[in-house]
C-alpha atoms as one frame of an Amber mdcrd trajectory, in Angstrom:
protein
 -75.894 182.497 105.600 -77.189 185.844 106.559 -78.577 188.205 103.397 -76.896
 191.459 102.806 -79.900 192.724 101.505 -82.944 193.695 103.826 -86.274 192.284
 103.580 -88.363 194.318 101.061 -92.053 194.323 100.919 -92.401 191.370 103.606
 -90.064 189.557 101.323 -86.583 188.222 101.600 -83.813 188.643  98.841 -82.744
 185.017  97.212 -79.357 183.266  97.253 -78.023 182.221  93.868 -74.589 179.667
  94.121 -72.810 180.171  91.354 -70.466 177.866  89.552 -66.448 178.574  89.645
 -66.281 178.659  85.974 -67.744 177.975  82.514 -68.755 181.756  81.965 -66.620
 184.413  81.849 -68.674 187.070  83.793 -71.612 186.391  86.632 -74.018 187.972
  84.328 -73.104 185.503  81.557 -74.019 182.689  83.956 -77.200 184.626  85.046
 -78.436 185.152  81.520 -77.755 181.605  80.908 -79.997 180.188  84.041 -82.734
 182.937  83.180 -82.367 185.483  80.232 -85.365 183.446  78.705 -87.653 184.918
  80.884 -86.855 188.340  81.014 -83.259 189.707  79.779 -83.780 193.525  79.453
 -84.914 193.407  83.460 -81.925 191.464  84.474 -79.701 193.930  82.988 -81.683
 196.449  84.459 -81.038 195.611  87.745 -77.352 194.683  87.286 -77.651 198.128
  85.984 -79.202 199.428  89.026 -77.372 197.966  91.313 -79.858 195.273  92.826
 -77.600 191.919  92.574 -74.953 191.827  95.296 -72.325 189.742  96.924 -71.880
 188.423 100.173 -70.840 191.629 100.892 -73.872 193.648  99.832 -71.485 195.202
  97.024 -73.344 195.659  93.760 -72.340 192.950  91.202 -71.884 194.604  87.453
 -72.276 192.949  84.026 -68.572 193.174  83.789 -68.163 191.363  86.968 -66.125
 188.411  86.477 -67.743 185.032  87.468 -64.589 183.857  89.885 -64.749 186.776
  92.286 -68.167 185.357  93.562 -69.400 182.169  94.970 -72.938 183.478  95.841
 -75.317 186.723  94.908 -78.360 188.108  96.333 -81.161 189.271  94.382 -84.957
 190.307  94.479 -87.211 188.391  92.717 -89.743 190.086  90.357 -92.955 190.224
  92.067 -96.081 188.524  89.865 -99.050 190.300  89.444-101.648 188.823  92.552
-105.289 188.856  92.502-105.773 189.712  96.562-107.557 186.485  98.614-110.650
 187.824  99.652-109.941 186.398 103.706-107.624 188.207 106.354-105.790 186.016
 108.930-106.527 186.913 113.056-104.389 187.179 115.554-105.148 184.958 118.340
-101.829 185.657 120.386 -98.919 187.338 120.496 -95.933 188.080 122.596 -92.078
 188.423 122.399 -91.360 184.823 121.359 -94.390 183.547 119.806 -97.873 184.541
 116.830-100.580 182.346 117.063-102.689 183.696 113.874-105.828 181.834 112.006
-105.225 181.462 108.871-108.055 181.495 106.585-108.731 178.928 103.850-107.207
 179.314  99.950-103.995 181.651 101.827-100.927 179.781 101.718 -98.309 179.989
 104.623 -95.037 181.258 102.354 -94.530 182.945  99.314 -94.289 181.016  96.294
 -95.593 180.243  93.045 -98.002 182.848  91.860 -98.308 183.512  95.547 -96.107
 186.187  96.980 -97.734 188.960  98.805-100.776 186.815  99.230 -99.333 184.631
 101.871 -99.790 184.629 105.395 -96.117 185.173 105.982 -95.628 188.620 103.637
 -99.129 189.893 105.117 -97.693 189.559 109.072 -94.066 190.906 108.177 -95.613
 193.649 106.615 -99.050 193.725 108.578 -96.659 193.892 112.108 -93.290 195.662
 110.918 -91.738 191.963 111.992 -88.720 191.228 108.966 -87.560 188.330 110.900
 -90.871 186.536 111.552 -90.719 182.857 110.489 -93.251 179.914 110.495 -92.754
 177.056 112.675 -94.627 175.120 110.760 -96.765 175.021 107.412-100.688 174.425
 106.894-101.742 173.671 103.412-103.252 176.291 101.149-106.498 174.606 101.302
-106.586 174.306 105.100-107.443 176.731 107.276-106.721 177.132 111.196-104.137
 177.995 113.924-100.599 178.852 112.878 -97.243 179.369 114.769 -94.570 182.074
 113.871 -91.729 182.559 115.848 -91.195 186.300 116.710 -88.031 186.120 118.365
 -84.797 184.657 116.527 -82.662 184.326 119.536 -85.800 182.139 121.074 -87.148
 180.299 118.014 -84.614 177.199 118.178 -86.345 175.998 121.515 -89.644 176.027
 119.618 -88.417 174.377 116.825 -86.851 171.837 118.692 -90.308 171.055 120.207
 -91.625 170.516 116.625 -88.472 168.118 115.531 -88.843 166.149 118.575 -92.983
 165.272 118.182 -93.725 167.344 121.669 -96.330 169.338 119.305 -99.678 168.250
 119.889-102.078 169.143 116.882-105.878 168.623 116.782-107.721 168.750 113.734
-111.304 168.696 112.649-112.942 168.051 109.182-116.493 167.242 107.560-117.180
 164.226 105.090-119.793 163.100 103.059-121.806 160.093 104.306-123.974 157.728
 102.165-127.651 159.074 102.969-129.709 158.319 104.703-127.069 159.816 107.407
-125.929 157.274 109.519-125.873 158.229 113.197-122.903 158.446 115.248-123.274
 155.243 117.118-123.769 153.752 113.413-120.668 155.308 112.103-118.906 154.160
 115.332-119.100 150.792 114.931-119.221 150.545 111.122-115.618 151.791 111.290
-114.023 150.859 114.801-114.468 154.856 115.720-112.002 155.897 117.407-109.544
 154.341 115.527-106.125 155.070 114.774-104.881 154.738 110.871-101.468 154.122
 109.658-100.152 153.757 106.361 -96.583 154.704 104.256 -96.567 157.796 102.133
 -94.237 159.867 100.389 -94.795 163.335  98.263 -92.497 163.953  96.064 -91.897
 167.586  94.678 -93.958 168.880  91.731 -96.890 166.331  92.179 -99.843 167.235
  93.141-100.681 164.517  94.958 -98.851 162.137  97.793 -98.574 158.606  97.315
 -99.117 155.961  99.208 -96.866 152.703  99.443 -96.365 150.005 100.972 -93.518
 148.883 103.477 -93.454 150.473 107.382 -95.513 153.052 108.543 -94.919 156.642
 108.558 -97.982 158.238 108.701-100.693 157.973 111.638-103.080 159.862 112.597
-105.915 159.204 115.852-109.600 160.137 114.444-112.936 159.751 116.092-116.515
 160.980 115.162-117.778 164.015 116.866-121.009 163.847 115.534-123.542 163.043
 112.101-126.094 165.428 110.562-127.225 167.236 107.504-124.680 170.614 106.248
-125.696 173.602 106.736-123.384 174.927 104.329-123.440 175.452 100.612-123.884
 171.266 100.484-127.386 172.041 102.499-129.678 168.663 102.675-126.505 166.391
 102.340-125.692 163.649 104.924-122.105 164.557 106.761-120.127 163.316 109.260
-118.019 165.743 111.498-114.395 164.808 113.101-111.564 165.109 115.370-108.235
 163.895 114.136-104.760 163.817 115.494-102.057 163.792 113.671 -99.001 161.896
 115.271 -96.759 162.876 112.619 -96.987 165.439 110.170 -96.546 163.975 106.594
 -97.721 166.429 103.487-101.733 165.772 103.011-101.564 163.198 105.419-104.917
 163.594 107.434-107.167 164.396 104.076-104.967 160.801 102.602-106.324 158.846
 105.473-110.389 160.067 105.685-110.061 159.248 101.927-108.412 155.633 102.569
-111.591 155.122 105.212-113.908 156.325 102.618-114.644 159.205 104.410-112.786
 161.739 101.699-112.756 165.313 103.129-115.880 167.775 101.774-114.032 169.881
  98.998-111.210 168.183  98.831-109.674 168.657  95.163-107.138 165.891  95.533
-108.398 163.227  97.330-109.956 160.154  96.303-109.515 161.681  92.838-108.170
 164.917  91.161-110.085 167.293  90.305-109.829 169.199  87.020-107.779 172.623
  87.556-110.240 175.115  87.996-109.911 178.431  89.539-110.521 178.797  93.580
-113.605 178.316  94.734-114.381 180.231  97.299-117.829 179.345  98.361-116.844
 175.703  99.145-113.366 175.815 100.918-111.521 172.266 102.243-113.367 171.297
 105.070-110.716 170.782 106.679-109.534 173.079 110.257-106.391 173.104 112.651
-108.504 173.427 116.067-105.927 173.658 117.981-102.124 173.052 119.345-100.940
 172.586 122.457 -97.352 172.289 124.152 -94.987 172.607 127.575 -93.349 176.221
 126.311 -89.899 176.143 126.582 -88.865 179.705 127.532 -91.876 179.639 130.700
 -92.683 176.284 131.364 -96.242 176.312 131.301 -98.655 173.794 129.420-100.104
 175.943 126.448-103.119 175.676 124.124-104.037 177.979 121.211-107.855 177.211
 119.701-108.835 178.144 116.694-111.927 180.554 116.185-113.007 179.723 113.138
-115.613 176.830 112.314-116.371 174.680 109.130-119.330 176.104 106.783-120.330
 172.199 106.031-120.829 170.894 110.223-123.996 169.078 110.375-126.854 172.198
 111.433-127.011 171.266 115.156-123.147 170.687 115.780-122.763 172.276 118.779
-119.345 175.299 118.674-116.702 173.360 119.077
């Protein structure tokens, strides 16, 4: 269902459904779900003229509730402290962004996360209202990210994504038990490359995903690219440095799996354990990177990679660029 209002600020206006009675106007209803948090700006913008119908005609407080079954709003923006790292564009063209996303930015608005997300900062970075992500990246991770630029284009693309024909590469950095174990070591100590399959679910509002048993529905390919010593803000500790390939794309998924080989991700605030909350951190991101994703396009035909240009602080000293 298509908003009547226009995207403001990089951000769309929100759909509210509201019920067919048990209020007698659609402000009643609206102070009911939300007058708690802040009652003299509601009726401000019913005042103003800021909640709408399908229509885009303003909705008043005397409104009754039965003339609507949905209204459009804008939500209050929170007060963001600005992430100190700016997304690149890699590519771009009439169907398709390729951008890197830095660490600690999340891919969509929400939360206390509005304007600092990589989505707003495009739209409004690129005069694009109808840009859309074709997929998500974790706050914590950083690396190559698809939007689709085109609406009339963007169900081919998603279609690839729906149908697995997405093909994701990863890389990350781990602790190792020092003395540092070489690669050949680490190799056959773990069956490198292996692939590592378990069942996991994340349900909304925790943290963390969990893992279960019954039939597989996570996997993911990984392999060692190399051992060393960081040369990051962990300098003098033992680390391993990886490729991984995701063949599905469950929530935490790859940083659940190094953990399960007890090979838990550098950084990594969730996994094994939880870290107390604590603000961002910004001299030790996730070491965690999309390198790359690859793919037949749809529209041209051709085979096409986009690689990531950004590399892990923690790689052992002498990893070569990858």
């Amino acid at each position: 269902m298509k908003s009547p209002l226009p995207v403001r600020n990089g951000v769309g206006a929100t759909r509210l459904h509201l019920p067919e009675s048990g209020w007698d106007t659609v402000l009643d209803y609206v102070m009911h779900r939300f007058g708690h948090v802040d009652p003299d700006g509601l009726l401000r913008r019913f005042d103003d003229g800021e909640v709408v119908g399908i229509d885009g005609s303003p909705i008043r407080r005397e409104t009754p509730l039965r003339e609507h079954e949905f209204l459009w709003y804008y939500r209050e923006a929170p007060r963001e402290e600005p992430i100190p790292f700016t997304e690149s564009i890699v590519h771009q063209d009439e169907h398709l962004l390729a951008v890197d996303k830095p660490h600690f930015l999340p891919t969509t608005p929400g939360g206390r996360f509005v304007q600092e997300s990589a989505l707003v900062r495009l739209r409004n970075r690129l005069g694009i209202d109808h840009l859309i992500p074709m997929h998500r990246l974790d706050r914590a991770t950083a690396g190559i990210l698809l939007f689709s630029t085109n609406s009339a284009t963007r169900g081919l693309y998603q279609t690839l994504f729906e149908r697995r024909e997405i093909r994701k590469e990863y890389e990350c950095v781990s602790a190792l038990d020092a003395p540092a174990a070489g690669a050949d070591q680490l190799r056959a100590a773990h069956g490198f490359p292996l692939v590592y399959r378990n069942r996991m679910t994340k349900v909304k509002g925790q943290l963390r995903a969990i893992v279960e048993a019954g039939e597989p529905n996570a996997e993911s390919w990984i392999d060692v690219l190399g051992t060393g010593v960081s040369a990051g803000s962990h300098a003098g500790a033992a680390v391993g440095h990886f490729r991984l390939k995701p063949h599905s794309g469950k929530t935490h998924q790859l940083r659940v799996h190094m953990a399960a080989l007890g090979l838990g991700i550098l950084n990594d605030a969730f996994y094994p354990r939880l870290w107390d909350k604590a603000p961002d951190d910004y001299a030790r991101p996730l070491q965690l990177l999309a390198r790359g994703i690859e793919f037949r396009d749809p529209v041209t035909g051709a085979e096409v990679r986009f690689d990531s240009r950004l590399q892990l602080s923690e790689r052992p000293a002498d990893a070569p660029r990858v």
